[in-house]
MIVO-312857 format. One line per field, with one value per residue (C-alpha): x, y, z; residue number from 0. Coordinates in nm, 4 decimals. Layout:
x: [X, ...];
y: [Y, ...];
z: [Z, ...];
k: [NUM, ...];
//
This chain:
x: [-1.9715, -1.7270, -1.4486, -1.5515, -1.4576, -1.1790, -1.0170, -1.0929, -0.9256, -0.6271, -0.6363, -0.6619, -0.2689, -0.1688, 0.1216, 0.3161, 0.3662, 0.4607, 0.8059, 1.0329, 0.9925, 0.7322, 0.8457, 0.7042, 1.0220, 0.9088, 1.2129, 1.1751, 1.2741, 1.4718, 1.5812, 1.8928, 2.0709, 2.4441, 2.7400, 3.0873, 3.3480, 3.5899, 3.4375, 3.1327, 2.8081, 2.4685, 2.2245, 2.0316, 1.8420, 1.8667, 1.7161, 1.6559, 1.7244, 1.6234, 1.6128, 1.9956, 2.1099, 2.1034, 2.1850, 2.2890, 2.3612, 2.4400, 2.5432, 2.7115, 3.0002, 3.3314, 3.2933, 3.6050, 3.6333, 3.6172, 3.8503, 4.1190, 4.0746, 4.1805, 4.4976, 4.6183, 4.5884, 4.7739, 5.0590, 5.0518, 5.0993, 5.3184, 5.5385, 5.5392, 5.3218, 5.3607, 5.1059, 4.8042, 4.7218, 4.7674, 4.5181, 4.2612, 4.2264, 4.1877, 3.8777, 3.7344, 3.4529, 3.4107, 3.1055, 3.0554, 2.8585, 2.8985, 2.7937, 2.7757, 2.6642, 2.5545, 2.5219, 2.3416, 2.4253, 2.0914, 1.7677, 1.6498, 1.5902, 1.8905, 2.2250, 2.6105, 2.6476, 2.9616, 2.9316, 3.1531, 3.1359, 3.2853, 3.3437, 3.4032, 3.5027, 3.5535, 3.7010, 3.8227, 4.0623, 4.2967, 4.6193, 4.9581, 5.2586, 5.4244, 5.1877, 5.2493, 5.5696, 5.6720, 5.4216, 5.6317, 5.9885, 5.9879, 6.0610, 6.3831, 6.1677, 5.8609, 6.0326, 6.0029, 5.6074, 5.5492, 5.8071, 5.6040, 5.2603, 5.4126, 5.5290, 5.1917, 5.0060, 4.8716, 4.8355, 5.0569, 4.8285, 4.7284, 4.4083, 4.3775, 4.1297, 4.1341, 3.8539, 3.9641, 3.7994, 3.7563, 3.6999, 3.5868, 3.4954, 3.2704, 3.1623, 2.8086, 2.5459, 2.1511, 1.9090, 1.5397, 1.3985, 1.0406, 0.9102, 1.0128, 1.2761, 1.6284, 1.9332, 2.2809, 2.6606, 2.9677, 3.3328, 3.6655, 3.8680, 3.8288, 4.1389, 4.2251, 4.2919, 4.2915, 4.3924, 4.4054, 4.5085, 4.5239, 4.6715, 4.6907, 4.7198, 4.5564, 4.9111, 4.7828, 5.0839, 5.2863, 5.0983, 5.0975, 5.5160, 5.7291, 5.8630, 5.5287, 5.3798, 5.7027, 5.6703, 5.2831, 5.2918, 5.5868, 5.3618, 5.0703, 5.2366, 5.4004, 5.0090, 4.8449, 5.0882, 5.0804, 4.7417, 4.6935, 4.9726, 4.8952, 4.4907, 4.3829, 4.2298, 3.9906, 3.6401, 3.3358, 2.9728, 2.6375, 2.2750, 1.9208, 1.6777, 1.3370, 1.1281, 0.8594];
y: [6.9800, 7.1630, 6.8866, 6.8041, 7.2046, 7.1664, 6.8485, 7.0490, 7.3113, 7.1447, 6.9356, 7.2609, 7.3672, 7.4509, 7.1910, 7.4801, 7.5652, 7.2064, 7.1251, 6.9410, 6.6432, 6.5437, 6.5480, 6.2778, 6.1115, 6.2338, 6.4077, 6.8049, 7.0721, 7.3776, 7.6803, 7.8599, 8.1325, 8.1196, 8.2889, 8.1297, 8.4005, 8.3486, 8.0215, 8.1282, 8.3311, 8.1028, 7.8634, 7.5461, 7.2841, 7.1495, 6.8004, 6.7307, 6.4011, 6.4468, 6.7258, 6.7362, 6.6261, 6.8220, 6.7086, 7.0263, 7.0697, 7.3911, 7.5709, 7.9059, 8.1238, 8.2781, 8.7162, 8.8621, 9.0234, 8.6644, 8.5453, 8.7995, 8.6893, 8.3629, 8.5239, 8.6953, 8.4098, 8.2450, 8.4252, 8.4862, 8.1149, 8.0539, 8.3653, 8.4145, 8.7192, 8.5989, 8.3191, 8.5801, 8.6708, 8.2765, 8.1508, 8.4053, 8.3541, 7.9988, 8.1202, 8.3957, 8.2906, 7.9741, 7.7415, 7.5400, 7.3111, 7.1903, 6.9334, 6.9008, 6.7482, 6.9503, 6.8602, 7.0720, 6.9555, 7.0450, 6.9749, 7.3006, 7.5987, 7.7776, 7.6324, 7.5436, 7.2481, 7.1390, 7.1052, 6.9732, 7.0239, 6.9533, 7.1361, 7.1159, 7.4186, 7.4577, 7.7843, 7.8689, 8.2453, 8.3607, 8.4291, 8.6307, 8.4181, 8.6441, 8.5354, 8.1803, 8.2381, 8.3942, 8.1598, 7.8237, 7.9358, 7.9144, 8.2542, 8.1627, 7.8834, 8.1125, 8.3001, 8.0671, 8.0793, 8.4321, 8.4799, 8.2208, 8.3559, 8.7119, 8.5557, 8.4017, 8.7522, 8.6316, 8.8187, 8.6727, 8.5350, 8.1309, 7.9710, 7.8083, 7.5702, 7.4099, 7.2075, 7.1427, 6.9757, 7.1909, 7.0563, 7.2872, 7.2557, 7.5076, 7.6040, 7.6536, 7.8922, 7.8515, 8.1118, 8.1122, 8.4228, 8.2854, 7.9071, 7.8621, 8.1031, 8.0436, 8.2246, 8.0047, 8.1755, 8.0005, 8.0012, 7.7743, 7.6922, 7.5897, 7.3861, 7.2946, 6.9136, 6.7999, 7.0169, 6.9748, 7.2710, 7.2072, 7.5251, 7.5727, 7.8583, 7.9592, 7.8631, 7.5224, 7.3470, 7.4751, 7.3237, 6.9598, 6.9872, 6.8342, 7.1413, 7.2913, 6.9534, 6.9411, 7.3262, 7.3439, 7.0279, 7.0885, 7.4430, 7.2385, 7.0372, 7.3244, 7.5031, 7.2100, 7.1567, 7.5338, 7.5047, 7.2290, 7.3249, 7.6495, 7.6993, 7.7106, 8.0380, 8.1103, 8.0970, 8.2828, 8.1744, 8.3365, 8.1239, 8.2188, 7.9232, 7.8911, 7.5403, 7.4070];
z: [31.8030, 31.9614, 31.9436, 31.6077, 31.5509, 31.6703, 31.5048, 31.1876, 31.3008, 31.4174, 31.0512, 30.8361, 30.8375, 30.5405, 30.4236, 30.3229, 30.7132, 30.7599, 30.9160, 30.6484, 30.9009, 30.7935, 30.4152, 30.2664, 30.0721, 29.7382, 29.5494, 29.5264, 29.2708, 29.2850, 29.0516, 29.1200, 28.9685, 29.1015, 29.0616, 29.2197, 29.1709, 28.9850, 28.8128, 28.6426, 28.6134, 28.5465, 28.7462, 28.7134, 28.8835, 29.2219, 29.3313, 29.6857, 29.7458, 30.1147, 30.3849, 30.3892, 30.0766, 29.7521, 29.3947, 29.1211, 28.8124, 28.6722, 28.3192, 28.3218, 28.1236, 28.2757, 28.2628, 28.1772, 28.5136, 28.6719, 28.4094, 28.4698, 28.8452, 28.7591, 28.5642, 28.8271, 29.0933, 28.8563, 28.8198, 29.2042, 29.2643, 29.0171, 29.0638, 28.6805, 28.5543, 28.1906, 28.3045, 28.3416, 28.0245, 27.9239, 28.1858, 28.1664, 27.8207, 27.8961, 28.0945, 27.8466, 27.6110, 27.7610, 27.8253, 28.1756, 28.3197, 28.6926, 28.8925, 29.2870, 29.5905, 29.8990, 30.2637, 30.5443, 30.9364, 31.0142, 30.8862, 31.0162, 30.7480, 30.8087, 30.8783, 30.7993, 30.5213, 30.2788, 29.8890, 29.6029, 29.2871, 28.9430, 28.6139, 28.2995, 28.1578, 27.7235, 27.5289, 27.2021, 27.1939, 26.9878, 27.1881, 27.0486, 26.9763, 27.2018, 27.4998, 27.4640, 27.3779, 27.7456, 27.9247, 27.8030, 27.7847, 27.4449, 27.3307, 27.0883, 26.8976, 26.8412, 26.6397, 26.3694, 26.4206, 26.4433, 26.1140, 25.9309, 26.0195, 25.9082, 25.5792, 25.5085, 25.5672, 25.8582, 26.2264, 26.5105, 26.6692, 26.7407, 26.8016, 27.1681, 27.1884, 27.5903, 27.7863, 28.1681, 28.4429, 28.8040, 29.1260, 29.3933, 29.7487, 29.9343, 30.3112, 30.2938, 30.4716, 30.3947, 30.5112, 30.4555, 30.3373, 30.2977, 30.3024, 29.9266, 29.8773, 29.9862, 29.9832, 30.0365, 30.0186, 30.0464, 30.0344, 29.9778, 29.7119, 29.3510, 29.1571, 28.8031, 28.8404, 28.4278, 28.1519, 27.7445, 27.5414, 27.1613, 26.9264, 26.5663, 26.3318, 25.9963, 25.8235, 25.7592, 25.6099, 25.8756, 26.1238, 25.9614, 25.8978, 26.1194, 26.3300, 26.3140, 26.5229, 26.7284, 26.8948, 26.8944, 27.0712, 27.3085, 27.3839, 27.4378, 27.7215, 27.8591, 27.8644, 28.0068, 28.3162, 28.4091, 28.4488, 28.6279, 28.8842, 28.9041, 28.8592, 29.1714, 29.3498, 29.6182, 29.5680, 29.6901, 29.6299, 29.5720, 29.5197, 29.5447, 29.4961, 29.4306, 29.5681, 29.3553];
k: [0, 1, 2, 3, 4, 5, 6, 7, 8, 9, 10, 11, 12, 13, 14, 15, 16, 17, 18, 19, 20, 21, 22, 23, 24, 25, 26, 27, 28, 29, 30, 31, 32, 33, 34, 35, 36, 37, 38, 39, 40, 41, 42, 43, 44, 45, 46, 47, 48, 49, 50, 51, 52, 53, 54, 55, 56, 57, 58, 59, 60, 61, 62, 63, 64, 65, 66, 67, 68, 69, 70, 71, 72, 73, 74, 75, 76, 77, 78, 79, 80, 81, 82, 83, 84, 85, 86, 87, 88, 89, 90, 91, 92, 93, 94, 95, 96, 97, 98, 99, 100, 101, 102, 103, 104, 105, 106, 107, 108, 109, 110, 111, 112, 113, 114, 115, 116, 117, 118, 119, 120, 121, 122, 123, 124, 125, 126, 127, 128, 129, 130, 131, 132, 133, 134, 135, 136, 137, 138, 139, 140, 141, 142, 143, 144, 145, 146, 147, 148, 149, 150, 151, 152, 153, 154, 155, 156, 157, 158, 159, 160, 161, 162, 163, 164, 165, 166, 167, 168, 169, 170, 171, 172, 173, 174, 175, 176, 177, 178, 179, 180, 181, 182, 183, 184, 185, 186, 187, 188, 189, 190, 191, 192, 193, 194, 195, 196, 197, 198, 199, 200, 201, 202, 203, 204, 205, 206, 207, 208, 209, 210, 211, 212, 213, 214, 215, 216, 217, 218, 219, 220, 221, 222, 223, 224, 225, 226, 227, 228, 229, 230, 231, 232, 233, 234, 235, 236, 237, 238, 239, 240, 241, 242, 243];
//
């Protein structure tokens, strides 16, 4: 009776307490609210495709403070502050989504692991002529826009539309506050590496004319290879996840 007892006891654990050794292979389910300064606010899911390997996907929105981060790292690499205003615009009002792939050293609870991770980040703003202007070299030709938009009663001011794709690559720390509840930060870099800026203005049959095409387009170009050269800032990382 007494061994019987005591087989009972010894088979009455509750799985909770279990080590994640003895996971059983079937794929588990996380909710995380994140934050990677300066890329985005939000959260999402996580999939654990085993005790080291993770599987994310996450939706968010760039806060202006985070945007004008991105501005000013900007114009820091590319020694040109007429790029700030330019690129955190690019960043303001915008809609993300982001997926990644995390790997812990250790199967233990708490521990070092890597993670990379890809955005795509979309925005629509209204920028000044004069912005765009200094941010391409293209002060002398603007002219023409911002005297056409003034002629059509129209503010100087053009609609930038742009959708780029971020790559980022993290340091990771996980710590385990309580079995299901577990708090990861992180730091390294995050880089624009594809960029598409489109711009148009409300003077409709400018935009369709010949010279109208030729400088929104050249702008366009000039838009899309600042940020891709010089998008890039450090980034810091903030996650609290709940296990189902």
């Amino acid at each position: 009776a007494c061994f019987t007892l005591s087989a009972q006891t010894s088979f009455a654990q509750d799985p909770d307490d279990l080590p994640e050794d003895n996971w059983d292979g079937a794929p588990i389910l996380s909710i995380a609210p994140r934050t990677i300064f300066p890329l985005y606010m939000g959260g999402g899911v996580q999939l654990h495709a085993s005790p080291q390997l993770k599987l994310g996907l996450d939706f968010g929105t760039t806060p202006d403070l985070y945007a004008d981060a991105n501005g000013s790292m900007a114009s820091f690499f590319s020694g040109k502050g007429d790029y700030k205003p330019i690129v955190a615009a690019a960043f303001e009002n915008s809609s993300l989504y982001r997926v990644y792939l995390r790997y812990a050293f250790t199967e233990e609870p708490n521990g070092w692991g890597i993670e990379l991770g890809f955005s795509q980040i979309s925005s629509k703003n209204d920028q000044s002529v004069i912005d765009i202007a200094k941010a391409t070299g293209l002060e002398n030709d603007y002219v023409t826009v911002e005297s056409t938009l003034a002629a059509a009663g129209l503010r100087p001011y053009i609609q930038m539309e742009t959708k780029f794709l971020n790559l980022d690559v993290l340091a990771t720390y996980d710590y385990e506050i309580k079995h299901n509840l577990r708090l990861t930060i992180g730091g390294g870099l995050s880089k624009i590496i594809g960029a598409e800026v489109d711009l148009s203005t409300k003077a409709d049959q400018f935009d369709s004319s010949r010279t109208g095409m030729a400088l929104l387009s050249l702008a366009e170009t000039e838009l899309s290879d600042g940020l891709e050269k010089f998008g890039m800032t450090p980034a810091l990382s903030l996650e609290i996840a709940y296990q189902f």
